[in-house]
C-alpha positions as CSV (number, residue, x, y, z in Angstrom):
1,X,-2.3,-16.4,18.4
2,X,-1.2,-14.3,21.6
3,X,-2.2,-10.9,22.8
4,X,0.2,-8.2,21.8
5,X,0.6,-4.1,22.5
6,X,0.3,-2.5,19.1
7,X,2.5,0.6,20.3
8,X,5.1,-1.8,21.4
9,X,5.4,-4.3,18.7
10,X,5.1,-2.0,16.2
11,X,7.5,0.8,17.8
12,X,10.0,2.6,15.5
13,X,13.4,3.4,15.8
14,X,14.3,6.9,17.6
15,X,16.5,8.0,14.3
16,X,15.2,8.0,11.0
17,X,17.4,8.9,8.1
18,X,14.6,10.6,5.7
19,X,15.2,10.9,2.0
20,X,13.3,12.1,-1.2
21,X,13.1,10.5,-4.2
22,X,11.3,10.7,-7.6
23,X,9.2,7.9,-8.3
24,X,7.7,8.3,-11.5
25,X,6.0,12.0,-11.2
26,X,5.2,10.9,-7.6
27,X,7.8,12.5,-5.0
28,X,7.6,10.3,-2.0
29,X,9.6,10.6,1.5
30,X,11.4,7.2,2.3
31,X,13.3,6.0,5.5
32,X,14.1,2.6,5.8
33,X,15.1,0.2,9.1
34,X,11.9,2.1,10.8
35,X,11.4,-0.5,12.7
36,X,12.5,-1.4,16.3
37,X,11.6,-5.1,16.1
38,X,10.7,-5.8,12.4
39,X,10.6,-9.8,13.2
40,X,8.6,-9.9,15.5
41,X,6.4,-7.1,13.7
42,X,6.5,-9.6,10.5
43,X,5.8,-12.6,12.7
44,X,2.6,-11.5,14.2
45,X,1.3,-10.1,10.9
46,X,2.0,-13.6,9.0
47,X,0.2,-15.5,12.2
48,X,-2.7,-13.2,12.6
49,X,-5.6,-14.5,11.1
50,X,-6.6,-12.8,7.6
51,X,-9.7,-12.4,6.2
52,X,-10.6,-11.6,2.6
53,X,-11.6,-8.2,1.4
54,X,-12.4,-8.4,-1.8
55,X,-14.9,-11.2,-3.2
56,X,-17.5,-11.9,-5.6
57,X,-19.1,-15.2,-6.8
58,X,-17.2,-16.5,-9.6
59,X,-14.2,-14.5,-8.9
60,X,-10.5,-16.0,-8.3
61,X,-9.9,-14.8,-5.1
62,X,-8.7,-17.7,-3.3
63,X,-8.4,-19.6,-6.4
64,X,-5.6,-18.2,-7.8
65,X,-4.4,-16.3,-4.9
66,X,-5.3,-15.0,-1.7
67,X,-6.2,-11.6,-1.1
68,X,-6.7,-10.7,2.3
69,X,-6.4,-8.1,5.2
70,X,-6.3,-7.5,9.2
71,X,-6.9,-4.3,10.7
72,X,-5.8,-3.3,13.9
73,X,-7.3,-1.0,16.2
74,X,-5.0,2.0,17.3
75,X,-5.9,4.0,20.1
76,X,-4.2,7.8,20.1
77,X,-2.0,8.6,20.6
78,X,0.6,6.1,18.5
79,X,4.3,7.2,17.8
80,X,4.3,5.3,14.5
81,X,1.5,7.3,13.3
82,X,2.7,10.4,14.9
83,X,5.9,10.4,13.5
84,X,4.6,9.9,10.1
85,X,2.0,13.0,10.7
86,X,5.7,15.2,11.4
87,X,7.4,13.7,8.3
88,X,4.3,15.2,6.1
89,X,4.4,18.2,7.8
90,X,8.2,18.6,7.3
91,X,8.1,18.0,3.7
92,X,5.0,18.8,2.5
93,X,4.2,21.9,5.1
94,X,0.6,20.6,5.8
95,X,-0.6,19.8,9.5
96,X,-2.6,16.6,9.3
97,X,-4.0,13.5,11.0
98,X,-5.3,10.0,11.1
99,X,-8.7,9.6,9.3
100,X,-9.3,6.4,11.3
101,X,-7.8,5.0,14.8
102,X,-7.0,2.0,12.8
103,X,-4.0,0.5,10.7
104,X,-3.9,-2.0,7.7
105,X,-2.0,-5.1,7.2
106,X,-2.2,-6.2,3.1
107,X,-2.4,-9.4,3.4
108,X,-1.6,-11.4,-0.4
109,X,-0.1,-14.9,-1.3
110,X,0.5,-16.2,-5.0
111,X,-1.0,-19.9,-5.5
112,X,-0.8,-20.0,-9.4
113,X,1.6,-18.1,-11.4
114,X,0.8,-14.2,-11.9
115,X,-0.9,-12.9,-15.3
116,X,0.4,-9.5,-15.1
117,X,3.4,-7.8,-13.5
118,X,1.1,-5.6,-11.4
119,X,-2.0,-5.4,-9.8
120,X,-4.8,-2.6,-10.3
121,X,-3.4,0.8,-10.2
122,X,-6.1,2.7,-8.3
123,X,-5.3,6.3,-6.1
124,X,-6.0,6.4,-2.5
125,X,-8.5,9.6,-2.6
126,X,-11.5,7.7,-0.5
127,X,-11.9,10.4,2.4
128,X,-14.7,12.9,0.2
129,X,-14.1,15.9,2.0
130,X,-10.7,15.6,2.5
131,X,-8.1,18.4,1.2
132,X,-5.5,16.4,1.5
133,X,-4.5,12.8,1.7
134,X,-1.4,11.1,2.2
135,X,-0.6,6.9,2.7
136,X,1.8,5.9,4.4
137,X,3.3,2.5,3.9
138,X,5.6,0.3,5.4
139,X,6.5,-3.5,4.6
140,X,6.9,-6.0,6.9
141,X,8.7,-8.6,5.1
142,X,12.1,-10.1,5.8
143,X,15.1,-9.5,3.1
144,X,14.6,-13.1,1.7
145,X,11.0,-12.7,1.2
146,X,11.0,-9.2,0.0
147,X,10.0,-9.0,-3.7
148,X,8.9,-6.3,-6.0
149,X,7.6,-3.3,-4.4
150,X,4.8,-0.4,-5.3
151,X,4.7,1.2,-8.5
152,X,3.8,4.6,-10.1
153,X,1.4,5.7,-13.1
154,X,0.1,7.3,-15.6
155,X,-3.5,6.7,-16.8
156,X,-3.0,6.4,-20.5
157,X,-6.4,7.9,-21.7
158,X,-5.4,11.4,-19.5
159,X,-1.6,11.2,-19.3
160,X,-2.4,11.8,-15.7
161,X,-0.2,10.7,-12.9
162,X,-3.2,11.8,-10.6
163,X,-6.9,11.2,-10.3
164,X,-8.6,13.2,-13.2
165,X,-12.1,13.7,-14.9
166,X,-11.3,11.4,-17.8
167,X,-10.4,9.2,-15.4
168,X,-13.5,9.5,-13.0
169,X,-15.4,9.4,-16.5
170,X,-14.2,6.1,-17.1
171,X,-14.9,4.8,-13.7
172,X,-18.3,5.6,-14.4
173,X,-18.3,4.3,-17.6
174,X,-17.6,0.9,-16.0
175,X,-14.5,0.5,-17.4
176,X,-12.7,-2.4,-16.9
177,X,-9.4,-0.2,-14.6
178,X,-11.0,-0.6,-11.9
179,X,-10.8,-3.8,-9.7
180,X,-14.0,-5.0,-8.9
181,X,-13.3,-8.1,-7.0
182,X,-12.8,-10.5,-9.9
183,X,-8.8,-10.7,-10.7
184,X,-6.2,-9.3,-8.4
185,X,-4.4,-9.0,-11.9
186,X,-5.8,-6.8,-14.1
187,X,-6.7,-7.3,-17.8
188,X,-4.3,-6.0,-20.2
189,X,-3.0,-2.8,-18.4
190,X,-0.4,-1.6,-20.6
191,X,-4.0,-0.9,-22.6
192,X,-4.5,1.9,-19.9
193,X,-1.3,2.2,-17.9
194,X,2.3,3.3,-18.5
195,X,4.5,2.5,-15.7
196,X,6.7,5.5,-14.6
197,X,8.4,4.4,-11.5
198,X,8.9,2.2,-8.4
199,X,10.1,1.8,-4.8
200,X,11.6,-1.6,-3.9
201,X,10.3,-3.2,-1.0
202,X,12.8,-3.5,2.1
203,X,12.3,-5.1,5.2
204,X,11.3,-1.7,7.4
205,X,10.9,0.8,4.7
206,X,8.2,3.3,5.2
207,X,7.2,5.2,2.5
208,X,4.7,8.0,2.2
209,X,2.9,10.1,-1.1
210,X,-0.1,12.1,-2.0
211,X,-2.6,9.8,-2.0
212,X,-4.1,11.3,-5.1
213,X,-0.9,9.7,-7.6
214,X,-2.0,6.5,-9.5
215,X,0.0,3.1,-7.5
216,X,-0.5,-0.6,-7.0
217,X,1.4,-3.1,-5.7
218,X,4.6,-4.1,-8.3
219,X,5.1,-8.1,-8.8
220,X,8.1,-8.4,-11.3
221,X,8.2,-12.2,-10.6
222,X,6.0,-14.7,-9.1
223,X,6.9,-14.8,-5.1
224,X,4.8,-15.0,-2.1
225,X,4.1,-18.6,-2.8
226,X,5.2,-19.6,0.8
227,X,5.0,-16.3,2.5
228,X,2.5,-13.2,2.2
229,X,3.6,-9.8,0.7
230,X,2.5,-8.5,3.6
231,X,2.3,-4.3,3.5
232,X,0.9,-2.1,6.8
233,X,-0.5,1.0,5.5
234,X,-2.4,3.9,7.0
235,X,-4.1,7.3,5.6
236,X,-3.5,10.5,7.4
237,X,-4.6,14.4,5.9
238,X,-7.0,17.2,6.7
């Protein structure tokens, strides 16, 4: 372990070549190579120390894979977090902001083989008075790790790409779509899911959508055995 600069190790690259795409009903803004120094960015995210998030006795976190995450503190202002307020603005023609001076480092590794091609679709609506939401994503793995990516929704029961009632209803419920800390995979999904779309990771590619649209993290084959899928991600909106 070594100090670092956030700003400077995670810098980005003074030209981004924006793009919007489809995925599923979810339109997303892309740019890929964001980057400035995407090894070393990758390097000290797969050497800094992670922690689990999400545990509960007799569940298989860390038995059949680990789970974990780092946060970093940010102090404002921070040009990768800027930048991605002026892309929403840009496309979405809403002013926003960081809803914590902090950034995310999804942290998983694979030690048996996967039992489901996906992992919980959840939404990203956790601010309660917010009026908007947006995450913003970028991985941090090399292009010989890279694997999968993040994948779109609809909740069967609704036919909802986006947070609903019957949805909420069924969270209530206690329903078995939500992840409570047992399985990273969830139990039979197609039961509840229907897979509309995907992004595929790339080294550097940032990604950004309403937070409200249904997502999880897309595992089409079992990797990350040796390496962590390793994902920063952030939440901005008003």
């Amino acid at each position: 372990m070594r100090p670092f600069l956030f700003h400077e190790v995670f810098d980005i690259n003074d030209r981004l070549n924006l793009r919007r795409e489809m995925a599923g009903d979810a339109q997303i803004v892309v740019a890929d190579d964001v980057l400035r120094h995407p090894t070393l960015a990758r390097d000290i995210a797969a050497t800094s120390p992670a922690t689990n998030w999400k545990h509960v006795p007799g569940g298989r976190n860390f038995l059949d894979y680990h789970d974990c995450r780092l946060r970093y503190p940010v102090a404002p202002p921070n040009r990768l977090i800027g930048v991605a307020c002026d892309i929403i603005e840009q496309a979405w023609s809403i002013r926003v902001q960081p809803f914590a001076p902090s950034v995310d480092v999804n942290w998983f590794t694979q030690i048996t083989t996967r039992s489901a091609d996906y992992a919980h679709p959840h939404h990203d609506l956790f601010q309660a008075h917010a009026t908007h939401s947006f995450t913003c994503l970028v991985y941090l793995n090399n292009a010989a790790e890279s694997s999968g990516g993040t994948a779109f929704f609809r909740y069967r029961p609704s036919g909802s790409p986006v947070r609903d009632p019957i949805y909420d209803r069924d969270v209530e419920s206690g329903s078995r779509i939500v992840e409570n800390g047992f399985s990273y995979w969830p139990d039979r999904p197609e039961e509840f899911w229907e897979k509309t779309g995907h992004l595929d990771m790339a080294p550097g590619r940032m990604m950004i959508f309403p937070s409200q649209f249904y997502h999880a993290a897309w595992h089409p084959e079992d990797a990350f055995f040796d390496s962590p899928r390793m994902t920063l991600v952030f939440w901005v909106g008003i």
